[in-house]
C-alpha positions in Angstrom: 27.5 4.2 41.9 28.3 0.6 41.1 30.6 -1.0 43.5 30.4 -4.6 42.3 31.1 -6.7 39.3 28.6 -6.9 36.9 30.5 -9.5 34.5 32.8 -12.1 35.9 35.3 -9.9 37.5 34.9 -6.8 35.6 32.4 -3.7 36.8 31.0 -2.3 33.1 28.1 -0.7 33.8 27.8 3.1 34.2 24.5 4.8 36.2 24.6 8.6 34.4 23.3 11.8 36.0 23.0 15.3 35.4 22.4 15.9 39.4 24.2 14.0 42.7 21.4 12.4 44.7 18.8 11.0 42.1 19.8 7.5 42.7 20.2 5.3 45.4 20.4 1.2 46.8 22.0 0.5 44.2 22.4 -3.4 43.8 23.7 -5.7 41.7 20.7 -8.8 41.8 22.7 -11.5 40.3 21.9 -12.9 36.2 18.5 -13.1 34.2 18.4 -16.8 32.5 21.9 -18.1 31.1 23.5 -14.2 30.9 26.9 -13.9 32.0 25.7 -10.2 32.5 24.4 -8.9 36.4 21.4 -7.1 36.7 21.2 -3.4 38.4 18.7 -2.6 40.5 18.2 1.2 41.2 15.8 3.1 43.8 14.9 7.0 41.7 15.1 9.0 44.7 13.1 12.1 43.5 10.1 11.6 41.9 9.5 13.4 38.3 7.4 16.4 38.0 3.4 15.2 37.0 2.4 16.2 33.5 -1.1 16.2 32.8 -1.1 14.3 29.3 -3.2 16.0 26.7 -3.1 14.0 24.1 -6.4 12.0 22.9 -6.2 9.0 21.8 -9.5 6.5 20.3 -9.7 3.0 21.8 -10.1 1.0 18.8 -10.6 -2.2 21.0 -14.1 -1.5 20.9 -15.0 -0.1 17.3 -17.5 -1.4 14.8 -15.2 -1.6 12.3 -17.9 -2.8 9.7 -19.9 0.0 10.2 -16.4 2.3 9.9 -15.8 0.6 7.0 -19.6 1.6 5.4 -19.8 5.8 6.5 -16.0 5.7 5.3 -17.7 4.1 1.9 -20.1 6.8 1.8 -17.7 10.0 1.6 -17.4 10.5 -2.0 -13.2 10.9 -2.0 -12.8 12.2 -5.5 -14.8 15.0 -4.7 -13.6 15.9 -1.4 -10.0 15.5 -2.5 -9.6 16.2 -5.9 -8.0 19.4 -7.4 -6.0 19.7 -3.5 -2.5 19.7 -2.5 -1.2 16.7 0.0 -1.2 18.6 3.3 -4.9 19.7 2.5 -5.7 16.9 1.2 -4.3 14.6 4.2 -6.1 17.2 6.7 -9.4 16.6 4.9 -8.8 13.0 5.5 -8.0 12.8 8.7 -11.7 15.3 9.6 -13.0 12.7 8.0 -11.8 10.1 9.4 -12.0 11.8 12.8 -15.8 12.4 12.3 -16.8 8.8 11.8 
């Protein structure tokens, strides 16, 4: 795929696929700051398959953390957790912590 040097005279860069086609324009762009090293520029010819993500995630950007901090204060721990194994115990945390 690369036809060009990428270091001095030498070509040492390797593009792998597992199918012929995926690539293409491939260019070498010249060096980034004092590297002695060419860049590669690739175009991905087919696009990937879209995967709805369905993972949730919190934005903690915009949490109270004070107020976290106080109905965290107010679960009484020893209770909840005592007398439990650390799986159970780390799932009862995280409800907790899930429910504030």
């Amino acid at each position: 795929m690369i036809e060009d040097p990428t270091r001095r005279c030498a070509l040492l860069d390797l593009i792998l696929m597992n199918k012929e086609g995926l690539t293409g324009d491939v260019k070498v762009k010249g060096s980034l700051g004092c590297c002695n090293y060419e860049m590669v520029e690739l175009r991905i010819l087919r696009g990937g398959r879209i995967v709805k993500n369905q993972l949730i995630t919190l934005d903690f950007r915009r949490a109270d953390f004070d107020l976290f901090r106080n109905l965290l204060d107010r679960v009484a721990w020893d209770q909840v957790l005592g007398g439990r194994g650390a799986q159970e115990r780390w799932l009862i945390f995280k409800d907790k912590l899930l429910q504030v």
